[in-house]
Each structure stands twice: as C-alpha cells, then as structure tokens.
C-alpha positions as CSV (number, residue, x, y, z in Angstrom):
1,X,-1.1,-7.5,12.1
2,X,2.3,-5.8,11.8
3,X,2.4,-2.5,12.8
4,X,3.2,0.8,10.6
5,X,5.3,3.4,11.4
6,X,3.9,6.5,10.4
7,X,5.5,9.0,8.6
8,X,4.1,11.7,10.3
9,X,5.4,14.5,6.6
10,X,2.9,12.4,4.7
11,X,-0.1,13.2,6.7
12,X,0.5,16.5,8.1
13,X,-3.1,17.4,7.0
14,X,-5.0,14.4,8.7
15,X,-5.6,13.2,12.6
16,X,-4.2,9.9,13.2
17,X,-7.0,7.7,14.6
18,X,-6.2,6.1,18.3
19,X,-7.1,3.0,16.4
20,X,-4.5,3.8,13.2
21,X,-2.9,0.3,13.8
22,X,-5.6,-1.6,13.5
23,X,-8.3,0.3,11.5
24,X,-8.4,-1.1,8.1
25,X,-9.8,2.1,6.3
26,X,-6.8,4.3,7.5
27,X,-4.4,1.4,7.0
28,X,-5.4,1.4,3.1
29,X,-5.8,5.5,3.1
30,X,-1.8,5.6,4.4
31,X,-0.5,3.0,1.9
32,X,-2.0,5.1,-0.5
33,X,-0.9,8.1,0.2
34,X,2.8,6.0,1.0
35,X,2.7,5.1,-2.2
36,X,2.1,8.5,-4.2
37,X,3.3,11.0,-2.0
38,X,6.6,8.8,-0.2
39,X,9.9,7.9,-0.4
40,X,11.8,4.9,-0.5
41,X,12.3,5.0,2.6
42,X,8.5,5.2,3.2
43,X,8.2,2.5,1.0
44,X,10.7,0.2,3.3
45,X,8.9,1.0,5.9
46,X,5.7,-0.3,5.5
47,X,7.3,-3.2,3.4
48,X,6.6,-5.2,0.8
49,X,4.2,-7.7,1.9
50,X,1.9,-4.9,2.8
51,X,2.0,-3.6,-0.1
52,X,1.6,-6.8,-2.1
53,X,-1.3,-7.5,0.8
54,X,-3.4,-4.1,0.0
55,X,-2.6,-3.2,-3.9
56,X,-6.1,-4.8,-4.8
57,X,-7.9,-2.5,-3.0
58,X,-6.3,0.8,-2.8
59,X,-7.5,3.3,-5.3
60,X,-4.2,4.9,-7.0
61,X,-3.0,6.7,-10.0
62,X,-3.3,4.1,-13.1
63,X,0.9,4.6,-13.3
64,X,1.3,3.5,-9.8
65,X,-1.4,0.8,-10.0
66,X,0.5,-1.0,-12.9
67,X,3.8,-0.5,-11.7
68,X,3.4,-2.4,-8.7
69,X,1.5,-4.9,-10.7
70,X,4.0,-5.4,-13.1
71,X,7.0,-5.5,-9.7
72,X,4.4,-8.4,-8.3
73,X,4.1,-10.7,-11.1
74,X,8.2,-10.5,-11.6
75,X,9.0,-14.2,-11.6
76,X,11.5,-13.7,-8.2
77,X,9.4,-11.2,-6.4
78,X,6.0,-13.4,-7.5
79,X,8.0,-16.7,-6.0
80,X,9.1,-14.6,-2.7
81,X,5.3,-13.1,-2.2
82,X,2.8,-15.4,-3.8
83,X,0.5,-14.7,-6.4
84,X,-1.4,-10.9,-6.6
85,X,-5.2,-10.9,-6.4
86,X,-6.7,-9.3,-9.1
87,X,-7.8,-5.5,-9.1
88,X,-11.8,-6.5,-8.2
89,X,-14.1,-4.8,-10.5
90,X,-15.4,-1.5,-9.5
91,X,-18.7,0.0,-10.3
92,X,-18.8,2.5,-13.1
C-alpha cells in the first residue's frame, strides 16, 4: 500500500491515527474529505489510482460521485486505470 501524504489544512479538526497509513477507515475518511474539501494539488497527491481504487466506497456529494465516474469511464483514462467497480447498493 502506497503511502499518503497528508495534508495536514484538510484535517485540522481530526487526530491522525498512528495507524493512518494503513487503517482502511481513515484512508477512505481522507480521500473523502481530499476530494470535497482539496485542491489539485491534494488531488495529485494521493493520485489517481487511489482515487479510481476507493470511489466505490466513499460516501460523497452526488456531483462529486458522478464526476469522477464520468473522468473513469473516459475511453483513455478507462484504458490507463481499468474498469470502475460499480457504486455497491446501499441500504435505504
């Protein structure tokens, strides 16, 4: 597992875990919060492939969610990172 720099002005209101590079729940909370509250350059960061790795799973704004659908099944970006797994069903 690659490891994540952490942009320390996106989580100003949370304790990093000693575990943060390999605990799976604050993994997913950071890409979250990467991806509604960062920057480009937060974005570069954690990369792509993360991204594409985690988007099933993380619970974000519907506009985010279909944006980085709709990057992921671009023919160039879909050929560099694979096919997306589908957003699993959630409970109502």
């Amino acid at each position: 597992m690659k490891p994540i720099t952490f942009n320390k002005k996106l989580i100003w209101d949370y304790d990093i875990p000693d575990d943060a590079q390999t605990n799976e729940d604050f993994r997913e909370w950071y890409i979250t919060r990467v991806l509604t509250h960062g920057t480009a350059a937060d974005i570069r960061a954690i990369g792509f492939k993360l991204i594409h790795t985690y988007l099933p799973r993380l619970f974000l704004p519907k506009e985010i969610h279909e944006f980085w659908y709709w990057y992921f099944n671009q023919p160039q970006i879909k050929e560099r990172y694979g096919d997306i797994d589908p957003v699993p069903e959630r409970a109502a």
